[in-house]
DRENTORKOL-3810 file (N, C-alpha, C; in nm, 4 decimals):
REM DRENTORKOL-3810
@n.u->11.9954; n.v->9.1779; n.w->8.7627; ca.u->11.9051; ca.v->9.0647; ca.w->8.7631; c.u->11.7753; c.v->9.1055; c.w->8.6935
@n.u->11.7292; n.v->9.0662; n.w->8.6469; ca.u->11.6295; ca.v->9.0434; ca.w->8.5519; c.u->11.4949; c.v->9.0350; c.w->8.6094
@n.u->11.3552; n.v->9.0788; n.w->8.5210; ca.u->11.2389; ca.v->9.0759; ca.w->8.5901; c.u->11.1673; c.v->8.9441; c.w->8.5725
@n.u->11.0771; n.v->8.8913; n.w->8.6388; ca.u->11.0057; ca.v->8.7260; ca.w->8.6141; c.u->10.9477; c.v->8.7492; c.w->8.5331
@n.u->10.8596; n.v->8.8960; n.w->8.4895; ca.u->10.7726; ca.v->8.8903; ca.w->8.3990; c.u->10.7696; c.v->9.0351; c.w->8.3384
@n.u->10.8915; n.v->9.0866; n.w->8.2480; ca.u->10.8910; ca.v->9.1640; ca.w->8.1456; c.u->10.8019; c.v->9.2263; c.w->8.1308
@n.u->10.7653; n.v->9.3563; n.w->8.1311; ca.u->10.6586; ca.v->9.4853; ca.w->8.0965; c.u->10.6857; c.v->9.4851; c.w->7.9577
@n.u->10.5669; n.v->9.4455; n.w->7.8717; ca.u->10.5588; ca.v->9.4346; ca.w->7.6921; c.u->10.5291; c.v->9.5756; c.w->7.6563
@n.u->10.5275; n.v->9.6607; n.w->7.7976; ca.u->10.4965; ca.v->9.8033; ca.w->7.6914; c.u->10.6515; c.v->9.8708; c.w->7.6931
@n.u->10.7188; n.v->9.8381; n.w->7.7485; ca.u->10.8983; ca.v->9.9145; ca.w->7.6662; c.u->10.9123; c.v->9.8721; c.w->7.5706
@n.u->10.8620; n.v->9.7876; n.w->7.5065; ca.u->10.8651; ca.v->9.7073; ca.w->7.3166; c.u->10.7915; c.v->9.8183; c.w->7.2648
@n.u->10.9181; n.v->9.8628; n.w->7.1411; ca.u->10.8447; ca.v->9.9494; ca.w->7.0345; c.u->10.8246; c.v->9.8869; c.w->6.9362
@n.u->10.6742; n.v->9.8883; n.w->6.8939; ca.u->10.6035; ca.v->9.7491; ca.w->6.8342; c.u->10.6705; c.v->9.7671; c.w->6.6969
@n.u->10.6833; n.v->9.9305; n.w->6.6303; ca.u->10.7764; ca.v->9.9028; ca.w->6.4527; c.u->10.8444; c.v->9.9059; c.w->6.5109
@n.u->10.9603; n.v->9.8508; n.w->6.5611; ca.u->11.1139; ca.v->9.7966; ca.w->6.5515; c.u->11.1384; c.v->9.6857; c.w->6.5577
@n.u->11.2387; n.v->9.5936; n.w->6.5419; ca.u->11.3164; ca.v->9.4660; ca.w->6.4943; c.u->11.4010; c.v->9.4776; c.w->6.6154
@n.u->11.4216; n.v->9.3830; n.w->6.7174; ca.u->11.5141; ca.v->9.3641; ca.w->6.7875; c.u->11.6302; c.v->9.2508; c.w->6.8043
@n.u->11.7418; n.v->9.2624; n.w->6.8090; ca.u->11.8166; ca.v->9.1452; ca.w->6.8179; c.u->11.7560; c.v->9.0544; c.w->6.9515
@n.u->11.8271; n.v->8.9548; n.w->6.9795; ca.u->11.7935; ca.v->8.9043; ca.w->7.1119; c.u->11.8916; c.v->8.9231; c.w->7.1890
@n.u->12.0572; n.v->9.0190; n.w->7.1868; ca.u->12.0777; ca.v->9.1102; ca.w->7.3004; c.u->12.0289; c.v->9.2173; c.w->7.3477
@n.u->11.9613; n.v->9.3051; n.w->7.2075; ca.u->11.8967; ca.v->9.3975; ca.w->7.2579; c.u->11.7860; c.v->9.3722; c.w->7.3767
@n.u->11.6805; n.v->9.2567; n.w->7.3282; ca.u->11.6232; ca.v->9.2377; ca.w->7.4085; c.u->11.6252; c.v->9.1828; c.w->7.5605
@n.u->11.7744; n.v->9.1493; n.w->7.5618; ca.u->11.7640; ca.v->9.0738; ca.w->7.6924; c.u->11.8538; c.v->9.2253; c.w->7.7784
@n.u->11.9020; n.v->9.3601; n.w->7.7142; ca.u->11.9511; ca.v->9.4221; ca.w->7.7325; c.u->11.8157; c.v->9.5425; c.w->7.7522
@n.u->11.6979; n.v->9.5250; n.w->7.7068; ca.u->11.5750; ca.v->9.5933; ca.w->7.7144; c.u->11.5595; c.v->9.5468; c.w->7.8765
@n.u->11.5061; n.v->9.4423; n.w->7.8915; ca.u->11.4760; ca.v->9.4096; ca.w->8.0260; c.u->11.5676; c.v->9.3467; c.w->8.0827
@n.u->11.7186; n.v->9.3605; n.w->8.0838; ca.u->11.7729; ca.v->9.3163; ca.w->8.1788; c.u->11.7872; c.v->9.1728; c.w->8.2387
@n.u->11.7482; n.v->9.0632; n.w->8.1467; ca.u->11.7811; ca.v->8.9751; ca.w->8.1400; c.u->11.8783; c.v->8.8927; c.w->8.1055
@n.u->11.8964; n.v->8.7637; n.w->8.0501; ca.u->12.0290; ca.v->8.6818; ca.w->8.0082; c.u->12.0010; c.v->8.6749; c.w->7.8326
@n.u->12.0595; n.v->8.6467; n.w->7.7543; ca.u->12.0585; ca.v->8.6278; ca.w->7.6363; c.u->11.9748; c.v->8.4877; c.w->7.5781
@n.u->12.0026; n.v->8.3858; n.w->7.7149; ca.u->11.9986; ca.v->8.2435; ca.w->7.6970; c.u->11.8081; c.v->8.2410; c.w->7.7083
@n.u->11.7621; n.v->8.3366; n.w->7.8630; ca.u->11.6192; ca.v->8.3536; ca.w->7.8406; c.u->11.5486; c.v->8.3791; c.w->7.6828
@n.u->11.6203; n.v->8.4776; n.w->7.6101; ca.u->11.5530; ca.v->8.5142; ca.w->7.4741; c.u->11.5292; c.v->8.4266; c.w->7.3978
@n.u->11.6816; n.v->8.3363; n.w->7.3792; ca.u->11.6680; ca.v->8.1993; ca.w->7.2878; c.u->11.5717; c.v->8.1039; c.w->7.3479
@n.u->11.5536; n.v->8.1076; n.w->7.5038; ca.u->11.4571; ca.v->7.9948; ca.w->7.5154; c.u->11.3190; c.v->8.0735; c.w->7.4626
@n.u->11.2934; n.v->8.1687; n.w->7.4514; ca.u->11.1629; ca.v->8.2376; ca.w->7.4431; c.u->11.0853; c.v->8.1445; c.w->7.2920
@n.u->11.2424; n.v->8.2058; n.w->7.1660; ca.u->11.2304; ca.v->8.1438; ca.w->7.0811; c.u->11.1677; c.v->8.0135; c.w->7.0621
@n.u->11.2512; n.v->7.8901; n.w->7.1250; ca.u->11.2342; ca.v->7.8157; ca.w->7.1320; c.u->11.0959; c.v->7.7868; c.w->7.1738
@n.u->10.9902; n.v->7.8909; n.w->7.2659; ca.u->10.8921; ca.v->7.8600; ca.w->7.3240; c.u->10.7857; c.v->7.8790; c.w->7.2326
@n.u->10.8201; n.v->7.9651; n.w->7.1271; ca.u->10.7035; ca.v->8.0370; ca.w->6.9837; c.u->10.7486; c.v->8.1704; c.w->6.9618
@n.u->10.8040; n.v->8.1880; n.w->7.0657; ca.u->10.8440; ca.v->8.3819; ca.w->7.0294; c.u->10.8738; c.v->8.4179; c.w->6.9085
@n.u->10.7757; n.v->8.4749; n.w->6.7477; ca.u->10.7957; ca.v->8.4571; ca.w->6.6288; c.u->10.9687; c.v->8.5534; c.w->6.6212
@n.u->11.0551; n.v->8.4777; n.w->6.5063; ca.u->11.1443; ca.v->8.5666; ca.w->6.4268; c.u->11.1238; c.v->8.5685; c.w->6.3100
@n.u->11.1871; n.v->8.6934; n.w->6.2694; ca.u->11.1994; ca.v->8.7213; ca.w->6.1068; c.u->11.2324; c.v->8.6524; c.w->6.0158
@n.u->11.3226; n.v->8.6147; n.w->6.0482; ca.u->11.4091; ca.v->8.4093; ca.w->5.9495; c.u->11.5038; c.v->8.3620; c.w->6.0396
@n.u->11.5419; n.v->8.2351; n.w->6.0177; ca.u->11.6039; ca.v->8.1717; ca.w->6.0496; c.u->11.7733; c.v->8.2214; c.w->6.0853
@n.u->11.8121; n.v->8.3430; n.w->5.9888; ca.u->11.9261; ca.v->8.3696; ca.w->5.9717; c.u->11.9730; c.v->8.4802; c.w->6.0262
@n.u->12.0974; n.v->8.5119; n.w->6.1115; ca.u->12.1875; ca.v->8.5620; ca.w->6.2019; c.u->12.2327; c.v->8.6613; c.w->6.1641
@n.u->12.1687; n.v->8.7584; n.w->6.2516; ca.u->12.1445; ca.v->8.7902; ca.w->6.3416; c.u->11.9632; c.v->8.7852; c.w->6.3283
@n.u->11.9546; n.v->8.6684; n.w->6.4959; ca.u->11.8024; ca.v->8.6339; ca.w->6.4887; c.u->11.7065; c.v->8.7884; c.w->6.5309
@n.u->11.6434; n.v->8.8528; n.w->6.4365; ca.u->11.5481; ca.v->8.9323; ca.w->6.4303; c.u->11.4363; c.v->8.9229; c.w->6.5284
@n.u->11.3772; n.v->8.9975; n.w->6.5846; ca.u->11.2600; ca.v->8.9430; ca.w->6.6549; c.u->11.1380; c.v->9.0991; c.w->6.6091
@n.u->11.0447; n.v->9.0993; n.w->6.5902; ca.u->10.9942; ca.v->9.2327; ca.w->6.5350; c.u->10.9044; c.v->9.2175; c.w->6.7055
@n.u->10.9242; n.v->9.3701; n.w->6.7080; ca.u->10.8728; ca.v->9.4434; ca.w->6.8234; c.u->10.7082; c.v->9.4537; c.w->6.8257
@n.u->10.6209; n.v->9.4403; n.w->6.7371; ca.u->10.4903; ca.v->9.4012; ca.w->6.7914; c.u->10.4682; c.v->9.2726; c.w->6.8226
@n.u->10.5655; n.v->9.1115; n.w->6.7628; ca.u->10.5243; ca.v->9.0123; ca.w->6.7949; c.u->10.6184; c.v->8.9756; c.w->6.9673
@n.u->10.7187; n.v->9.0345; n.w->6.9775; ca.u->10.7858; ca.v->9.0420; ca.w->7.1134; c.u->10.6344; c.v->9.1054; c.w->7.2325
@n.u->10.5948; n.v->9.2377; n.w->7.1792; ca.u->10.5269; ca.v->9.2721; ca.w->7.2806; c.u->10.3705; c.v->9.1953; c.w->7.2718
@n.u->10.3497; n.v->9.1183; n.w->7.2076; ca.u->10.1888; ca.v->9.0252; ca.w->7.2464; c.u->10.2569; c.v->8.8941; c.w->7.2920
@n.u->10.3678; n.v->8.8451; n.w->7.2478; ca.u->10.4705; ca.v->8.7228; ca.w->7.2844; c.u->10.4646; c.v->8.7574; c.w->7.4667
@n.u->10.4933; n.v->8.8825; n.w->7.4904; ca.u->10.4924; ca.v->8.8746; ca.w->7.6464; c.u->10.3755; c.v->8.9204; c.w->7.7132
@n.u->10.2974; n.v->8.9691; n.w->7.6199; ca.u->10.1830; ca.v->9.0083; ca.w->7.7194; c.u->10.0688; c.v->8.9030; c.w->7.7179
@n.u->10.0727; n.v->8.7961; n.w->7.6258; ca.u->10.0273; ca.v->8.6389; ca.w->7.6473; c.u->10.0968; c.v->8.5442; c.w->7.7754
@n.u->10.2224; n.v->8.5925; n.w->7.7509; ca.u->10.2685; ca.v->8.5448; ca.w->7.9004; c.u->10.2476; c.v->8.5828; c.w->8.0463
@n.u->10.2434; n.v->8.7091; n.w->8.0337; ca.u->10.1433; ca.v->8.7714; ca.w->8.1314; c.u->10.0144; c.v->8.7316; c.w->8.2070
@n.u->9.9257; n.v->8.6962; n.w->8.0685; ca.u->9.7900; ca.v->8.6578; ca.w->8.1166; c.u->9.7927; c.v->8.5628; c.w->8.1425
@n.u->9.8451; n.v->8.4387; n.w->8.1016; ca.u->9.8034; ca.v->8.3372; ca.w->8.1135; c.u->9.8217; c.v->8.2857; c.w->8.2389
@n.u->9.9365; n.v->8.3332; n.w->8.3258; ca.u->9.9433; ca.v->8.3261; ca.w->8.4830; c.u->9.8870; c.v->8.3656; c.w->8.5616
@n.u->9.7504; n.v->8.4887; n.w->8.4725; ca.u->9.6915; ca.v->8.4841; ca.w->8.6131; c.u->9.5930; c.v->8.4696; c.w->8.6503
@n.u->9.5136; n.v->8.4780; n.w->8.7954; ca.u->9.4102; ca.v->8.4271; ca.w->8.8537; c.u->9.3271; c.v->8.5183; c.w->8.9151
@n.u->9.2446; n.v->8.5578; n.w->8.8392; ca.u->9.1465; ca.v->8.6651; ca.w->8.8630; c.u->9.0652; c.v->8.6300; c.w->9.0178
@n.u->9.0261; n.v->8.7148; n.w->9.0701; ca.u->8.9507; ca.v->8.6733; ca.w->9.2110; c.u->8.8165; c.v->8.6588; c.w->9.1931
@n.u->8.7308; n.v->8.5709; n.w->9.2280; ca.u->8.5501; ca.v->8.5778; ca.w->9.2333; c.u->8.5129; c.v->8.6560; c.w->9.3134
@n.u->8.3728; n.v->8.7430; n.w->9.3301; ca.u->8.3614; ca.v->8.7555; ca.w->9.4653; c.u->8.3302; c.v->8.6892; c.w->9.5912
@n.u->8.4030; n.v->8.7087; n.w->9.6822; ca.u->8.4095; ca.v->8.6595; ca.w->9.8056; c.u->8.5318; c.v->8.5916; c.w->9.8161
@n.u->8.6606; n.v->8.6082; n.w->9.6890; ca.u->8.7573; ca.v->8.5486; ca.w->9.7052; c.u->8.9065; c.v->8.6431; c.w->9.7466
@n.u->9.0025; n.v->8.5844; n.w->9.8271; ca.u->9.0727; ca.v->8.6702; ca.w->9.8231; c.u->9.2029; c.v->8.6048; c.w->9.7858
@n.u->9.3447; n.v->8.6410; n.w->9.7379; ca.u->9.4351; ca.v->8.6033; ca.w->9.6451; c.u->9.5349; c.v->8.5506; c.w->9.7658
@n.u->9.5800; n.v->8.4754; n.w->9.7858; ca.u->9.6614; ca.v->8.3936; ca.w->9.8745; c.u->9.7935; c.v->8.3710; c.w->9.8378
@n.u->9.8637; n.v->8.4532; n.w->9.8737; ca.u->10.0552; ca.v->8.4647; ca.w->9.8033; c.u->10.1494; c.v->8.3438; c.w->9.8592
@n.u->10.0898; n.v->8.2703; n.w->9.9322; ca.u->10.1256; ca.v->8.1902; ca.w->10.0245; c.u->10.0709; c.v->8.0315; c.w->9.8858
@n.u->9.9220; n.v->8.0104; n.w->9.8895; ca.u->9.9288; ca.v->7.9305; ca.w->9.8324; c.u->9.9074; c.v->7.9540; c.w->9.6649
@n.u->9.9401; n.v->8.0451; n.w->9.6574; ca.u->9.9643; ca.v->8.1192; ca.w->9.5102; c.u->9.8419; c.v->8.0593; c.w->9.4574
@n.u->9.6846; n.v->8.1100; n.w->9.4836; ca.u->9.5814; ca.v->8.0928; ca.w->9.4467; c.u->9.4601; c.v->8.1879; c.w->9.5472
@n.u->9.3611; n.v->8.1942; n.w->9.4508; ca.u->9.2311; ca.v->8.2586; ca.w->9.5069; c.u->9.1947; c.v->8.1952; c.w->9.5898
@n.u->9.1610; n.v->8.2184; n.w->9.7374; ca.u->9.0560; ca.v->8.1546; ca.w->9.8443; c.u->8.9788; c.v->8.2414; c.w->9.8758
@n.u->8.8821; n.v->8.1288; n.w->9.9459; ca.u->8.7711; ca.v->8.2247; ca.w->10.0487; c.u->8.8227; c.v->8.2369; c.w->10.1777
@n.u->8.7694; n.v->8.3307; n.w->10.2365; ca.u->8.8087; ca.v->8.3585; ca.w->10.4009; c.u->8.7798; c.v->8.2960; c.w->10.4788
@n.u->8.8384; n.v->8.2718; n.w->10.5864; ca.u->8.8395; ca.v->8.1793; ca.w->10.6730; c.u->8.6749; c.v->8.1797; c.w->10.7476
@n.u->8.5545; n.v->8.0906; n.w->10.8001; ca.u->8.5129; ca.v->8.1907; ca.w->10.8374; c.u->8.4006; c.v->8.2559; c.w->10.7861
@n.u->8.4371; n.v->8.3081; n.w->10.6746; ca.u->8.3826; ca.v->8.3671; ca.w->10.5362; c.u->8.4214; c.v->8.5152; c.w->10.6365
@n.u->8.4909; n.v->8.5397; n.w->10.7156; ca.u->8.4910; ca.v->8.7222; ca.w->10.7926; c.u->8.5964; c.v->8.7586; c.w->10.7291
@n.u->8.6219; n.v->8.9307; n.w->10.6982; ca.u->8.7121; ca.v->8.9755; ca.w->10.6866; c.u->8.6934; c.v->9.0795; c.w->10.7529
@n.u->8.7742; n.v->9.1862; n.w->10.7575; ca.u->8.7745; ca.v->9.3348; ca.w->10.7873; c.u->8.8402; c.v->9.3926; c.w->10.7342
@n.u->8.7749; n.v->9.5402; n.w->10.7335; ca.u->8.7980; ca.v->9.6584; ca.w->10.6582; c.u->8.8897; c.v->9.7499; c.w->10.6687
@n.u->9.0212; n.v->9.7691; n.w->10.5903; ca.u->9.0837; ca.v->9.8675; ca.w->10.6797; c.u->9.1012; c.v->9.9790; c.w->10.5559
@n.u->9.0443; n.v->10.1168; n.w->10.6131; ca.u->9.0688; ca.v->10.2330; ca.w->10.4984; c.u->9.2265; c.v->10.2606; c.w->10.4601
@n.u->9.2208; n.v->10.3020; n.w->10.3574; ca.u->9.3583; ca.v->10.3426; ca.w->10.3016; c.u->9.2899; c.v->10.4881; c.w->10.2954
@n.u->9.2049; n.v->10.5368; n.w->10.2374; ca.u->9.1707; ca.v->10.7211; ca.w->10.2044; c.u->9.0543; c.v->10.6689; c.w->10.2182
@n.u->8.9565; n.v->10.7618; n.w->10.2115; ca.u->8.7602; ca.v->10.7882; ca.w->10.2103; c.u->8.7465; c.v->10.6901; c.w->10.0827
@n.u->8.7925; n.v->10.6276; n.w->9.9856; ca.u->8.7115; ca.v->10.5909; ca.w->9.8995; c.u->8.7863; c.v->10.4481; c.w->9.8783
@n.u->8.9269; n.v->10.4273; n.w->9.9110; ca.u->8.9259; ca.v->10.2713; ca.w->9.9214; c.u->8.9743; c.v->10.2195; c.w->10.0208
@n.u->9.0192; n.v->10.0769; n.w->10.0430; ca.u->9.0867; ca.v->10.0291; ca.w->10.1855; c.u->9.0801; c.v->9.8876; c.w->10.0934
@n.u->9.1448; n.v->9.8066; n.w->10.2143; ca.u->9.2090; ca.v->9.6669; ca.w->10.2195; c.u->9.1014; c.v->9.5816; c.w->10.2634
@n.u->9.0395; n.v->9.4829; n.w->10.2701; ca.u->9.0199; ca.v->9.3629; ca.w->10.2625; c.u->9.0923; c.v->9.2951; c.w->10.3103
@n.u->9.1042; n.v->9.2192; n.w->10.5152; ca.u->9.2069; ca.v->9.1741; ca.w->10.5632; c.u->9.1194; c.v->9.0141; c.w->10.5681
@n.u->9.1616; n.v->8.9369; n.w->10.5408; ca.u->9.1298; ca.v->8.8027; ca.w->10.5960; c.u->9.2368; c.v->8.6858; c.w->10.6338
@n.u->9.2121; n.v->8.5745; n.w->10.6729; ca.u->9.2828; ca.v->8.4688; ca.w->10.7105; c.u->9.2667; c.v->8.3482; c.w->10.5700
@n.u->9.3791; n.v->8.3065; n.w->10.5765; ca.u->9.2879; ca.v->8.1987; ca.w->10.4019; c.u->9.2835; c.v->8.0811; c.w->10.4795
@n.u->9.1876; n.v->7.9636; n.w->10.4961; ca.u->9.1623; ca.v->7.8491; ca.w->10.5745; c.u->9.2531; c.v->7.7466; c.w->10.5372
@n.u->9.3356; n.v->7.7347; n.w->10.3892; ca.u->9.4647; ca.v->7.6416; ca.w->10.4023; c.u->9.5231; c.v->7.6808; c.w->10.4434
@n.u->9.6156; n.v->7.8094; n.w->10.4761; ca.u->9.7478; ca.v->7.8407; ca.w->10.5182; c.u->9.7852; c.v->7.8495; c.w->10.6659
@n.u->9.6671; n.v->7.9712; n.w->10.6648; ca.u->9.6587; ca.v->8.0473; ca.w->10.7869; c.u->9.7122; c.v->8.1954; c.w->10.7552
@n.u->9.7206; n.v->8.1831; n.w->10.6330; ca.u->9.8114; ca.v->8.3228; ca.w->10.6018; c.u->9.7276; c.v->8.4399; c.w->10.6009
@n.u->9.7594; n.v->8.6047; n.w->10.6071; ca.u->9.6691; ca.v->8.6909; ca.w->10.6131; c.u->9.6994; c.v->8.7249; c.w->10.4431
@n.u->9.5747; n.v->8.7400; n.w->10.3854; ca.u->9.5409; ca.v->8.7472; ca.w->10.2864; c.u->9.4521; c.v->8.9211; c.w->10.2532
@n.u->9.5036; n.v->8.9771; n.w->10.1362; ca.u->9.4737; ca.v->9.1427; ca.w->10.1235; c.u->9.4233; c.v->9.1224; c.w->10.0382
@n.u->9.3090; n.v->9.2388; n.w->9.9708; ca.u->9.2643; ca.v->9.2620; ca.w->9.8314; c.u->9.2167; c.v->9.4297; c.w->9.8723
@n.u->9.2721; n.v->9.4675; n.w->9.7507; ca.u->9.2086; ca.v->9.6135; ca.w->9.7467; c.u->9.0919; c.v->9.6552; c.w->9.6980
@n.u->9.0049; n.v->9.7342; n.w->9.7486; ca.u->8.8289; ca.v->9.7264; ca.w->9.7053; c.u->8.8042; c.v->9.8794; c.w->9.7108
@n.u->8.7211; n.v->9.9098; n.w->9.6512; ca.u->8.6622; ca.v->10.0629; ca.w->9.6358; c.u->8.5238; c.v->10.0025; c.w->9.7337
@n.u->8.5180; n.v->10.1256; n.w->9.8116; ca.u->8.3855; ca.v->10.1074; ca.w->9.8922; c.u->8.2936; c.v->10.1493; c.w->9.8191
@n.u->8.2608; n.v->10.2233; n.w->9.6842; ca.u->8.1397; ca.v->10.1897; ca.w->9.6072; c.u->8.1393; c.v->10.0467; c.w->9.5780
@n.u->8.2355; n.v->9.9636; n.w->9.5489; ca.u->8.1825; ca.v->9.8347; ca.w->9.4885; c.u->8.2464; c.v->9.7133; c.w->9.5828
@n.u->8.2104; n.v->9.7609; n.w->9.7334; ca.u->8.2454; ca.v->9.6455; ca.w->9.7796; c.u->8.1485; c.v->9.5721; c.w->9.7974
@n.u->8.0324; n.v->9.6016; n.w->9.8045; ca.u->7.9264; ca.v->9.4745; ca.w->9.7684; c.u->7.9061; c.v->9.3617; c.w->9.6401
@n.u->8.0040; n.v->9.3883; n.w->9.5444; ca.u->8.0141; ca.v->9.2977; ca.w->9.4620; c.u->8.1066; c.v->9.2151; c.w->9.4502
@n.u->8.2080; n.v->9.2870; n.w->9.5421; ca.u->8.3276; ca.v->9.1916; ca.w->9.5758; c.u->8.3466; c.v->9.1112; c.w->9.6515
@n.u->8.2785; n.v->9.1629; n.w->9.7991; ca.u->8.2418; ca.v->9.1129; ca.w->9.9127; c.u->8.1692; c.v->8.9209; c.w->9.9196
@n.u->8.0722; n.v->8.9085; n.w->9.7882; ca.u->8.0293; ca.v->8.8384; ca.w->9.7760; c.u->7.9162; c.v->8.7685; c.w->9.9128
@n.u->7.9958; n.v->8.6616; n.w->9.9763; ca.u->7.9059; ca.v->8.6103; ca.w->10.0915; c.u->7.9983; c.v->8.6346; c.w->10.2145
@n.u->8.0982; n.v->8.6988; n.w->10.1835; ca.u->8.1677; ca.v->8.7427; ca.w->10.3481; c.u->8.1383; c.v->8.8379; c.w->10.4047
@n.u->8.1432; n.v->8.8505; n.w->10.5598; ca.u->8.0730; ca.v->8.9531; ca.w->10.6573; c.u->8.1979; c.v->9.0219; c.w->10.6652
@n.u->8.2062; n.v->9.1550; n.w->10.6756; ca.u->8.2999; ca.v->9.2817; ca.w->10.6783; c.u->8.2952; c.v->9.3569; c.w->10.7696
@n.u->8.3804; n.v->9.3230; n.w->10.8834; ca.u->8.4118; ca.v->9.4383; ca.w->11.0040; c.u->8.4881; c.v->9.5438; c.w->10.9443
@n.u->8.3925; n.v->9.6893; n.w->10.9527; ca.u->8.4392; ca.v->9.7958; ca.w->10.9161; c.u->8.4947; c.v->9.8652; c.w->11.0781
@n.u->8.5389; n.v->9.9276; n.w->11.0923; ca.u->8.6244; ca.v->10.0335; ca.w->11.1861; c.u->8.4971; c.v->10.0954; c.w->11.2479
@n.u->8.4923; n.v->10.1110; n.w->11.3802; ca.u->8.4277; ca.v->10.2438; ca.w->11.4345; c.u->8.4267; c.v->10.3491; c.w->11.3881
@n.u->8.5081; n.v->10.4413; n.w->11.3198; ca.u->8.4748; ca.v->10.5224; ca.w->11.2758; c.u->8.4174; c.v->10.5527; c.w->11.1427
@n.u->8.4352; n.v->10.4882; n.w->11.0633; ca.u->8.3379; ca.v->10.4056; ca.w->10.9481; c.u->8.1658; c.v->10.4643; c.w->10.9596
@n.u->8.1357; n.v->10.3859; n.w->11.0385; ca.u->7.9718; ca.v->10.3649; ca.w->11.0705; c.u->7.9139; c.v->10.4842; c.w->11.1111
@n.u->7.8090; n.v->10.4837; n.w->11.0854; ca.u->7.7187; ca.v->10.6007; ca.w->11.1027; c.u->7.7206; c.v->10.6757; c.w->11.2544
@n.u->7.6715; n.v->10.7573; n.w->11.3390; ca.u->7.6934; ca.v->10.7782; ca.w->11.4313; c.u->7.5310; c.v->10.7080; c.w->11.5182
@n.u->7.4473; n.v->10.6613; n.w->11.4046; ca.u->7.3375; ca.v->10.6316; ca.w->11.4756; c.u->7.3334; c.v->10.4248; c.w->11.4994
@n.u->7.4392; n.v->10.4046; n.w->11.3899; ca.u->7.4604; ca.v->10.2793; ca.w->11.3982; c.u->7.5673; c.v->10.2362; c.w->11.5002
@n.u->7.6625; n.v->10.3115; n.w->11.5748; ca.u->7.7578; ca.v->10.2915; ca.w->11.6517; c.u->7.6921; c.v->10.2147; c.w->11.7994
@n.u->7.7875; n.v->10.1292; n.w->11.7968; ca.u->7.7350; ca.v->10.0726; ca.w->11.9505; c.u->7.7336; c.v->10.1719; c.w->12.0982
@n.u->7.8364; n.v->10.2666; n.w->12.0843; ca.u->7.8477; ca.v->10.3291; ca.w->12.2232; c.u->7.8310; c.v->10.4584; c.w->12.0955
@n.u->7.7250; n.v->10.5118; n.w->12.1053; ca.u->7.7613; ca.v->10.6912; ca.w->12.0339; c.u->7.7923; c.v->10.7659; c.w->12.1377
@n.u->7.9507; n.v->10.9055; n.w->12.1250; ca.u->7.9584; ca.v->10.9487; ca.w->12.1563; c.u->7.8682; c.v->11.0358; c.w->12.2758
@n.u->7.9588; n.v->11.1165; n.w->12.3653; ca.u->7.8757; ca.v->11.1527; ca.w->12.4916; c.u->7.8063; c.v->11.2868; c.w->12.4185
@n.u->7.8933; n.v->11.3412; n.w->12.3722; ca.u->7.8446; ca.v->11.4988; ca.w->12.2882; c.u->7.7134; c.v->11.4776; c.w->12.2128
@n.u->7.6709; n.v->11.3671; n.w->12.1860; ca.u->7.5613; ca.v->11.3129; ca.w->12.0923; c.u->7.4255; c.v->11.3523; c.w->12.1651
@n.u->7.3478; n.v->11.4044; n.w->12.0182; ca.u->7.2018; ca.v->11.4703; ca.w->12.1134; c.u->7.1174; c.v->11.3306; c.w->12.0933
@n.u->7.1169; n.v->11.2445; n.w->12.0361; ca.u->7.0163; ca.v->11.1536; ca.w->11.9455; c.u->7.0102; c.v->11.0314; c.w->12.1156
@n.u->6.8923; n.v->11.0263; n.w->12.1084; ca.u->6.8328; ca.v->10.9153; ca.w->12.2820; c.u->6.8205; c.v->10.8062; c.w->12.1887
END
């Protein structure tokens, strides 16, 4: 079975491909290629065996690529549910680390109800963050900002 959206970098841009090769590149049907054609996908001529040259195959799909997608604003998070950017429910999310330098972005999206992820570097989560409030983890926070600091703690 075949991918929805073809990686344009296995296209070797000097080469000429048939359109089995290509549907034999990514594992697709033959009938997808001809519709591609049909969609603008440039060929060499008209005449058989249909040619397709390997730099206009690989911008042919990596235009297809972009054009589906939907970059996030800040304060938005990507909703797989309603296959679009929202804001958080709320405007809250929370923080959950993956390693010391990034983590997840958990929120609720207010059409669905669905839990909604984005991955953020904690240097630049203030630009991503936008106008939503971010529950980070207890262990996160400073030891002077913690609500209960430890008993071992010298600081009154």
């Amino acid at each position: 079975m075949g991918k929805r959206h073809p990686n344009h970098r296995r296209v070797k841009t000097h080469r000429s491909y048939t359109a089995e090769e290509v549907s034999t590149l990514f594992g697709i049907h033959k009938n997808t290629v001809h519709n591609w054609i049909k969609n603008g996908l440039p060929t060499i001529d008209d005449k058989r065996p249909i040619l397709i040259p390997g730099s206009d195959l690989a911008e042919f799909l990596q235009l297809r690529r972009n054009k589906s997608k939907q970059p996030c604003k800040p304060g938005e998070l990507y909703c797989l549910r309603c296959r679009a950017p929202r804001s958080a429910a709320g405007n809250m999310a929370d923080y959950s680390p993956a390693n010391e330098k990034t983590g997840n972005l958990i929120a609720i999206c207010p059409a669905c109800g669905t839990i909604m992820n984005r991955r953020v570097s904690l240097a630049k989560i203030e630009e991503i963050c936008g106008n939503i409030d971010i529950t980070f983890p207890e262990d996160l926070k400073h030891i002077v900002e913690r609500i209960r600091p430890s008993l071992s703690c010298d600081l009154r």
